[in-house]
N, C-alpha and C positions, 0 to 999 in steps of 0.2 A: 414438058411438065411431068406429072406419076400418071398413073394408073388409077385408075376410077371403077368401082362395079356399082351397081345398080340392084338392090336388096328387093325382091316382090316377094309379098306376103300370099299367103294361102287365100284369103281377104279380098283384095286386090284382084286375081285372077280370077276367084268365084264372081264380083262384080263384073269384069270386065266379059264372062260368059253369059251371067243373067241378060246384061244389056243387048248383047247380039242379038239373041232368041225377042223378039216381038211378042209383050203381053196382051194376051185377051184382056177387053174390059168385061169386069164382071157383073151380073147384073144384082141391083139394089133389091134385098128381100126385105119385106117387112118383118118389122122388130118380134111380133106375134107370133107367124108362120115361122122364122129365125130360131126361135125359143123353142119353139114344140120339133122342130127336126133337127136341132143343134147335135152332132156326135161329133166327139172327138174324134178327128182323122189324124194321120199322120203321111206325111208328105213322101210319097214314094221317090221325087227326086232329087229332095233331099240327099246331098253330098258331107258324110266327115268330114270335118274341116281338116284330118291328116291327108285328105287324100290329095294327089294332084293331078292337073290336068294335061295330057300327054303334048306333047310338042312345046311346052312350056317351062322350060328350067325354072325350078324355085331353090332360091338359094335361102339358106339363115339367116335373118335378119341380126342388126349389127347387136342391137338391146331390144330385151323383150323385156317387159313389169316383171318383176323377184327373180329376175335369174341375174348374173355378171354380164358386164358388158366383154365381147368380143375385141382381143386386142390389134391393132391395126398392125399390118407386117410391118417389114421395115421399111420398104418402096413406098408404103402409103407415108410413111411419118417423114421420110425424105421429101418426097411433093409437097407434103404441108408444110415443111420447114422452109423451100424452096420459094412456096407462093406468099408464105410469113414474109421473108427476106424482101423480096416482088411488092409486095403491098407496103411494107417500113421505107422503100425506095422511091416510091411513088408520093408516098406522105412526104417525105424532105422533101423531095422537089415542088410540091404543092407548095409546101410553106417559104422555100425560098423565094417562088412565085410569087405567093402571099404577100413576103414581105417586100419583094423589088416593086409590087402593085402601091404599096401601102406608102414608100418611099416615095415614088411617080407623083403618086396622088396629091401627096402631104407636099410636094417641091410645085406643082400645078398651084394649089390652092393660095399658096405663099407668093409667088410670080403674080399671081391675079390679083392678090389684094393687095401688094407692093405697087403694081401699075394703078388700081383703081384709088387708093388710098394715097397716093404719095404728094406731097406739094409741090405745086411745081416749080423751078431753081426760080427766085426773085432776082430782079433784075437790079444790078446795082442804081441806087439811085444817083442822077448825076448831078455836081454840084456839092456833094455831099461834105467836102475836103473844104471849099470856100464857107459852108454853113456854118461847120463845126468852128472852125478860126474864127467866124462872125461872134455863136456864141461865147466862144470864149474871152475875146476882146471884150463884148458888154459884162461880162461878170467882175472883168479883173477893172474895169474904168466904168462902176457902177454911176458914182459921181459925173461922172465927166465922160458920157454917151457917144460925142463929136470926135474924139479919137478914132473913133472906129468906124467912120466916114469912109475912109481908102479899102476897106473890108466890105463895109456894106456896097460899095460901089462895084466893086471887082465880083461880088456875089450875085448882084442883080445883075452885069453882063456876063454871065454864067450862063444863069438862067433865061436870058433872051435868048441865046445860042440854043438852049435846046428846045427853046419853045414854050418855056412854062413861063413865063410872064409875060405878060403882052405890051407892047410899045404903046404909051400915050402921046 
């Protein structure tokens, strides 16, 4: 990857001194007695904020409110160009992810409702061949029915063969 630093503010260190040190609780004076001995003091430990504390590198921070921002060298803007690249890589592959997910899914959903949805193959009906020549003999020998005697005969042992009409 780049190089990285770590910006501490004058701020920041004075905090992170106050906390070590262990505050006295102070005790609660009344507002009256408060009033009548009230002087302005001034805090002898009290530190300028230019100053710093020794053993503590304080560097510039990168912006500070009205002044320019501090420009990054070039190794910084390399590393961010680098992790720019790193992160645009990671997105494509996310989305081709995405989308191989999104294909799976949509090919799942479609299989399932195909098997749960689908009719199942009908089965030919048998006989079907002698039915149709029955009807059509009575259409063409509307008059005269009895023609179609050797039709209707060969149709009904059809259908005792497969068991749809039962023998009297």
């Amino acid at each position: 990857m780049g190089e990285f630093t770590i910006q501490i503010s004058d701020d920041l260190v004075n905090q992170l001194v106050d906390d070590a040190v262990p505050k006295k609780k102070s005790r609660r004076i009344r507002r009256k007695a408060a009033r009548e001995t009230e002087k302005p003091q001034s805090n002898v430990t009290d530190k300028p904020e230019s100053a710093a504390t020794p053993g503590w590198p304080v560097q510039p921070p990168l912006f500070l409110p009205g002044t320019l921002p501090v420009q990054p060298t070039h190794s910084e803007l390399e590393g961010i160009r680098s992790m720019l690249q790193e992160s645009e890589k990671v997105l494509e592959r996310l989305q081709k992810q995405e989308e191989n997910m999104l294909q799976e899914v949509t090919q799942k959903a479609k299989d399932l409702h195909d098997k749960e949805y689908k009719l199942p193959n009908p089965k030919p009906e048998p006989c079907m061949g002698e039915r149709l020549a029955t009807l059509a003999c009575y259409k063409e020998h509307i008059k005269d029915p009895l023609k179609c005697a050797s039709l209707v005969t060969s149709f009904a042992d059809c259908l005792r063969r497969f068991g749809r009409l039962g023998d009297k």
